[in-house]
C-alpha positions as a printed Julia matrix, in Angstrom:
81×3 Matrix{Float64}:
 48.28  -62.65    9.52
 49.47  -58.94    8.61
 50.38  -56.73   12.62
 48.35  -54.53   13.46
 50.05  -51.38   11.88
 48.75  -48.23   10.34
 48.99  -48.96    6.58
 48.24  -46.06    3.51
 45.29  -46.41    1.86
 45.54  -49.08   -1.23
 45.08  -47.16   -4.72
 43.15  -49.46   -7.13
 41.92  -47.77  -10.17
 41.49  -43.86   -8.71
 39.69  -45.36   -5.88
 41.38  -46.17   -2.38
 40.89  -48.57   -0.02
 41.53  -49.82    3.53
 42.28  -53.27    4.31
 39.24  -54.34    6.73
 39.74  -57.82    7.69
 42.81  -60.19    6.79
 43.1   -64.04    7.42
 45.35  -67.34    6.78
 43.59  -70.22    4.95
 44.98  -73.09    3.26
 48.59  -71.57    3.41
 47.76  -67.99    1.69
 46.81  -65.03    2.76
 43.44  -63.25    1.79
 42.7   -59.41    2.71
 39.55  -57.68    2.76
 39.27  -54.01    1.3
 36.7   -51.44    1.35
 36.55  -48.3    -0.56
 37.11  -45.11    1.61
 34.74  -43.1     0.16
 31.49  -46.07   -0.5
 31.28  -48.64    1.97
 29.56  -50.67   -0.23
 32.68  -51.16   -2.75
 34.69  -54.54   -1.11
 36.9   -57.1    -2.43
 38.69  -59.91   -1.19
 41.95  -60.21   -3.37
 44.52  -62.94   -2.44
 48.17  -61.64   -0.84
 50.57  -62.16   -3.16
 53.87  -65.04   -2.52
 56.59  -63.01   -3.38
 59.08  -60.8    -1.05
 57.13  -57.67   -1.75
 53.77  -57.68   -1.1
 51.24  -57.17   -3.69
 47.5   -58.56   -3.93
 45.75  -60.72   -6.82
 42.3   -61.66   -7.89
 41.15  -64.82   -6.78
 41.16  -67.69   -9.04
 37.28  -68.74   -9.14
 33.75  -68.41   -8.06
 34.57  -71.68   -6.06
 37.97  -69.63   -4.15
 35.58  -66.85   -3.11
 33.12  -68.69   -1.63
 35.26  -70.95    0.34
 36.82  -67.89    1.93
 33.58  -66.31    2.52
 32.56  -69.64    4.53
 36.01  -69.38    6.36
 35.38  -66.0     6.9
 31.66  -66.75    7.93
 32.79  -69.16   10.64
 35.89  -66.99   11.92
 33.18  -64.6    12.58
 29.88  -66.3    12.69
 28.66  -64.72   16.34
 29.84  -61.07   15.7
 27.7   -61.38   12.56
 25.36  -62.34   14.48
 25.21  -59.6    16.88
């Protein structure tokens, strides 16, 4: 999982975005982003495998979700709150 370091805002299309939430799952590495200036504008984009880190879409419908229930459990009583 990425240290908890003070990272630059993401530029994605004009828009930036901080990394929110990151976690390990099934040997990758998936990030959460929001958009600085609308909280309502997230991802979750898959860390890339090479040296220098980069971020992809996820592969299907099927990927998402089975992060989002990862994700869901990781954090199931804080959601709850």
């Amino acid at each position: 999982m990425m240290e908890d370091i003070e990272l630059k805002p993401l530029k994605i299309e004009d828009k930036y975005y901080e990394i929110i939430y990151d976690m390990d799952m099934n040997d990758k590495e998936y990030v959460f982003i929001r958009n600085i200036e609308n909280e309502e504008d997230m991802m979750c984009l898959r860390v890339t495998e090479s040296d220098v880190f980069g971020l992809e879409k996820l592969d299907s419908d099927d990927e998402l979700i089975a992060v989002m229930t990862e994700f869901y459990k990781r954090e199931k009583e804080e959601l709850e709150n």
